[in-house]
N, C-alpha and C positions, 0 to 999 in steps of 0.2 A: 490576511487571507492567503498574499501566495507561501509566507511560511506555513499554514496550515494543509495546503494543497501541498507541498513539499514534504512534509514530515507523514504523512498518509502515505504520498505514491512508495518514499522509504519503506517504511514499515511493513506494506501492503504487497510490495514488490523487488526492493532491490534489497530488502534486507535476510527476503530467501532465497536469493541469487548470490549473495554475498555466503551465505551461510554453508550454502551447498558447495563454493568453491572451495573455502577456507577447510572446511571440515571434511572435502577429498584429498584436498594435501596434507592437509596434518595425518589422516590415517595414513595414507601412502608412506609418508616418512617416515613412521613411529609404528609402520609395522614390527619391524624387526623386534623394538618392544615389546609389543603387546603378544607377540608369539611368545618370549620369554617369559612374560610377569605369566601371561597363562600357565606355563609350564609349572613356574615356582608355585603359583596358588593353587592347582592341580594338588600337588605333592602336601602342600600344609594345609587345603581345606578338605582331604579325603576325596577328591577326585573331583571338586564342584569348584570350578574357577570362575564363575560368572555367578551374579545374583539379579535375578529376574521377579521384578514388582510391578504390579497394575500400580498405577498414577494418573491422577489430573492433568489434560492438557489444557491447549485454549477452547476457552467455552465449557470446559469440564470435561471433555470426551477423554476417554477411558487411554492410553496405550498402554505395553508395556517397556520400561524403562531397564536399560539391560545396565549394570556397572561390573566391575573386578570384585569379589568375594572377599571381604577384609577379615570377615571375623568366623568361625568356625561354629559347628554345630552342637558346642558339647552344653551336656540339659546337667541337672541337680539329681536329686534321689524322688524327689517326687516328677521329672517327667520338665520340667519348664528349662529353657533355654538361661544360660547365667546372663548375668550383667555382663553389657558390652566391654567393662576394661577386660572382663577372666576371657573370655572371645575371643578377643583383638590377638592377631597373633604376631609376632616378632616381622614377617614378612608384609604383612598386612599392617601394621604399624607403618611401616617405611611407603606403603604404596599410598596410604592415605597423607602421608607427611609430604609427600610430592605430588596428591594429585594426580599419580597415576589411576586411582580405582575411575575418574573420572572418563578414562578414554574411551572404554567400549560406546560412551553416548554419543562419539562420535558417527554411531549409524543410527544413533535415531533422531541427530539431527540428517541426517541423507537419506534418509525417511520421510522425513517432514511433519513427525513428530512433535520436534523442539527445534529449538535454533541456539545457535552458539552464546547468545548472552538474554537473559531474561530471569525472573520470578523463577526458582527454583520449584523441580516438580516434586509435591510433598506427598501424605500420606492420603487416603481415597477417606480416609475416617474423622479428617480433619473438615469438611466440606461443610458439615453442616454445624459447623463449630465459630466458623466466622462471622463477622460481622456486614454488612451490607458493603462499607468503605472498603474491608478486606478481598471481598469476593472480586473485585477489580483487578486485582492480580490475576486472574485467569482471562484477560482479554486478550493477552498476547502470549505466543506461543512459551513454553515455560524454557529455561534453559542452563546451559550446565554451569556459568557462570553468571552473576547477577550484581547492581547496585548493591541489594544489601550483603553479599559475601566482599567486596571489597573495601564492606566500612564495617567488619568485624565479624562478618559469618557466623560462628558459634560463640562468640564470645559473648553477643547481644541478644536483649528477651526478643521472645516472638512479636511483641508488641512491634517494637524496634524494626526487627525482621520486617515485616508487615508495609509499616511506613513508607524504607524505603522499596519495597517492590510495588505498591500503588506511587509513590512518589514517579517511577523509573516511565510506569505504563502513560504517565500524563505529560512526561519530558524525552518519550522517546526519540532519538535522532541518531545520525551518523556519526557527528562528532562526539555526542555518546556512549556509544555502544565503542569506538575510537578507543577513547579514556577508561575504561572499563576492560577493556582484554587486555591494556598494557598495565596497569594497577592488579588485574590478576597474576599477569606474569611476576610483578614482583612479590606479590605476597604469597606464589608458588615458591619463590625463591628464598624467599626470608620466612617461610612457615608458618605464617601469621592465622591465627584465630583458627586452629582445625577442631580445638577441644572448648568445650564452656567451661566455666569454672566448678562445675560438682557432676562431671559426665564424661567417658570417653569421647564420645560423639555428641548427640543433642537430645538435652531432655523431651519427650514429647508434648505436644502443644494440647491442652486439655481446653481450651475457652476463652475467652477476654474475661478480666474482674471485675 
């Protein structure tokens, strides 16, 4: 009982008190960053350095999710945007490789939006695609890092995916969420799992089989 009383008042309370301090320092630091990578992605996405999508939060409510602009607008001869590898630009390569396209969400977790570690926020198309287990992922606020990006992100099926972010909503804690920003930091480090194995980025999730 009182770990359940305890792992509530966290989540409910000190883990957007946490979120909001951590995610003002990190911006403040890494300004000088993010002026830059703006500038560079400025110049190679034709003047569009941010990328702006409606997304799922907690409960399903709608925001918008701001990131860095990794891949570029150029379409085919009939009008359709190419595959994400022809995209991906040399700049935006590198930004994704470190995780930088990640920092603009730094305000919408100081929004209250998202919070620093949770259930990544996915596609609004995806919603009624899940399964009843799945939908549990959206009890808690979604966020720019998660359980299941530190045990393989893109390398792993949706299925997988899935697992663990209802796994993460039912063992949320302090000493969790702990283990999880520092397992990100290293797999920031060492590169780990940014691509699947047949997709620059991540195939999209059409259903359970």
């Amino acid at each position: 009982m009182a770990k359940n009383l305890a792992t509530s008042v966290y989540a409910n309370f000190f883990k957007r008190v946490i979120d909001l301090l951590v995610a003002l320092i990190i911006f403040s630091v890494l300004s000088p960053v993010f002026i830059v990578v703006t500038i560079l992605l400025a110049f190679a996405n034709g003047g569009k350095p941010f990328f702006f999508q409606s997304r799922p939060g907690r409960y399903e409510r709608i925001f918008k999710v701001i990131k860095f602009k990794t891949m570029n607008d150029r379409k085919d001869k009939n009008g359709e945007l190419l595959p994400d590898a022809d995209r991906l630009t040399p700049v935006g390569s590198f930004i994704r490789r470190t995780s930088l396209d990640e920092l603009p969400q730094m305000l919408n977790v100081i929004k209250g939006d998202m919070s620093l570690i949770g259930p990544r926020p996915l596609l609004i198309e995806y919603l009624p695609r899940y399964s009843e287990t799945q939908r549990h992922r959206h009890e808690v606020r979604p966020g720019i890092t998660g359980w299941a990006q530190v045990n393989g992100r893109n390398t792993i099926s949706w299925q997988q995916k899935f697992e663990y972010d209802v796994w993460y909503v039912n063992h949320i804690s302090f000493p969790l969420d702990f283990r999880i920003f520092f397992l990100t930091i290293r797999n920031i480090v060492k590169s780990e799992g940014i691509s699947s194995d047949t997709s620059a980025t991540m195939e999209k999730f059409m259903g359970n089989p």
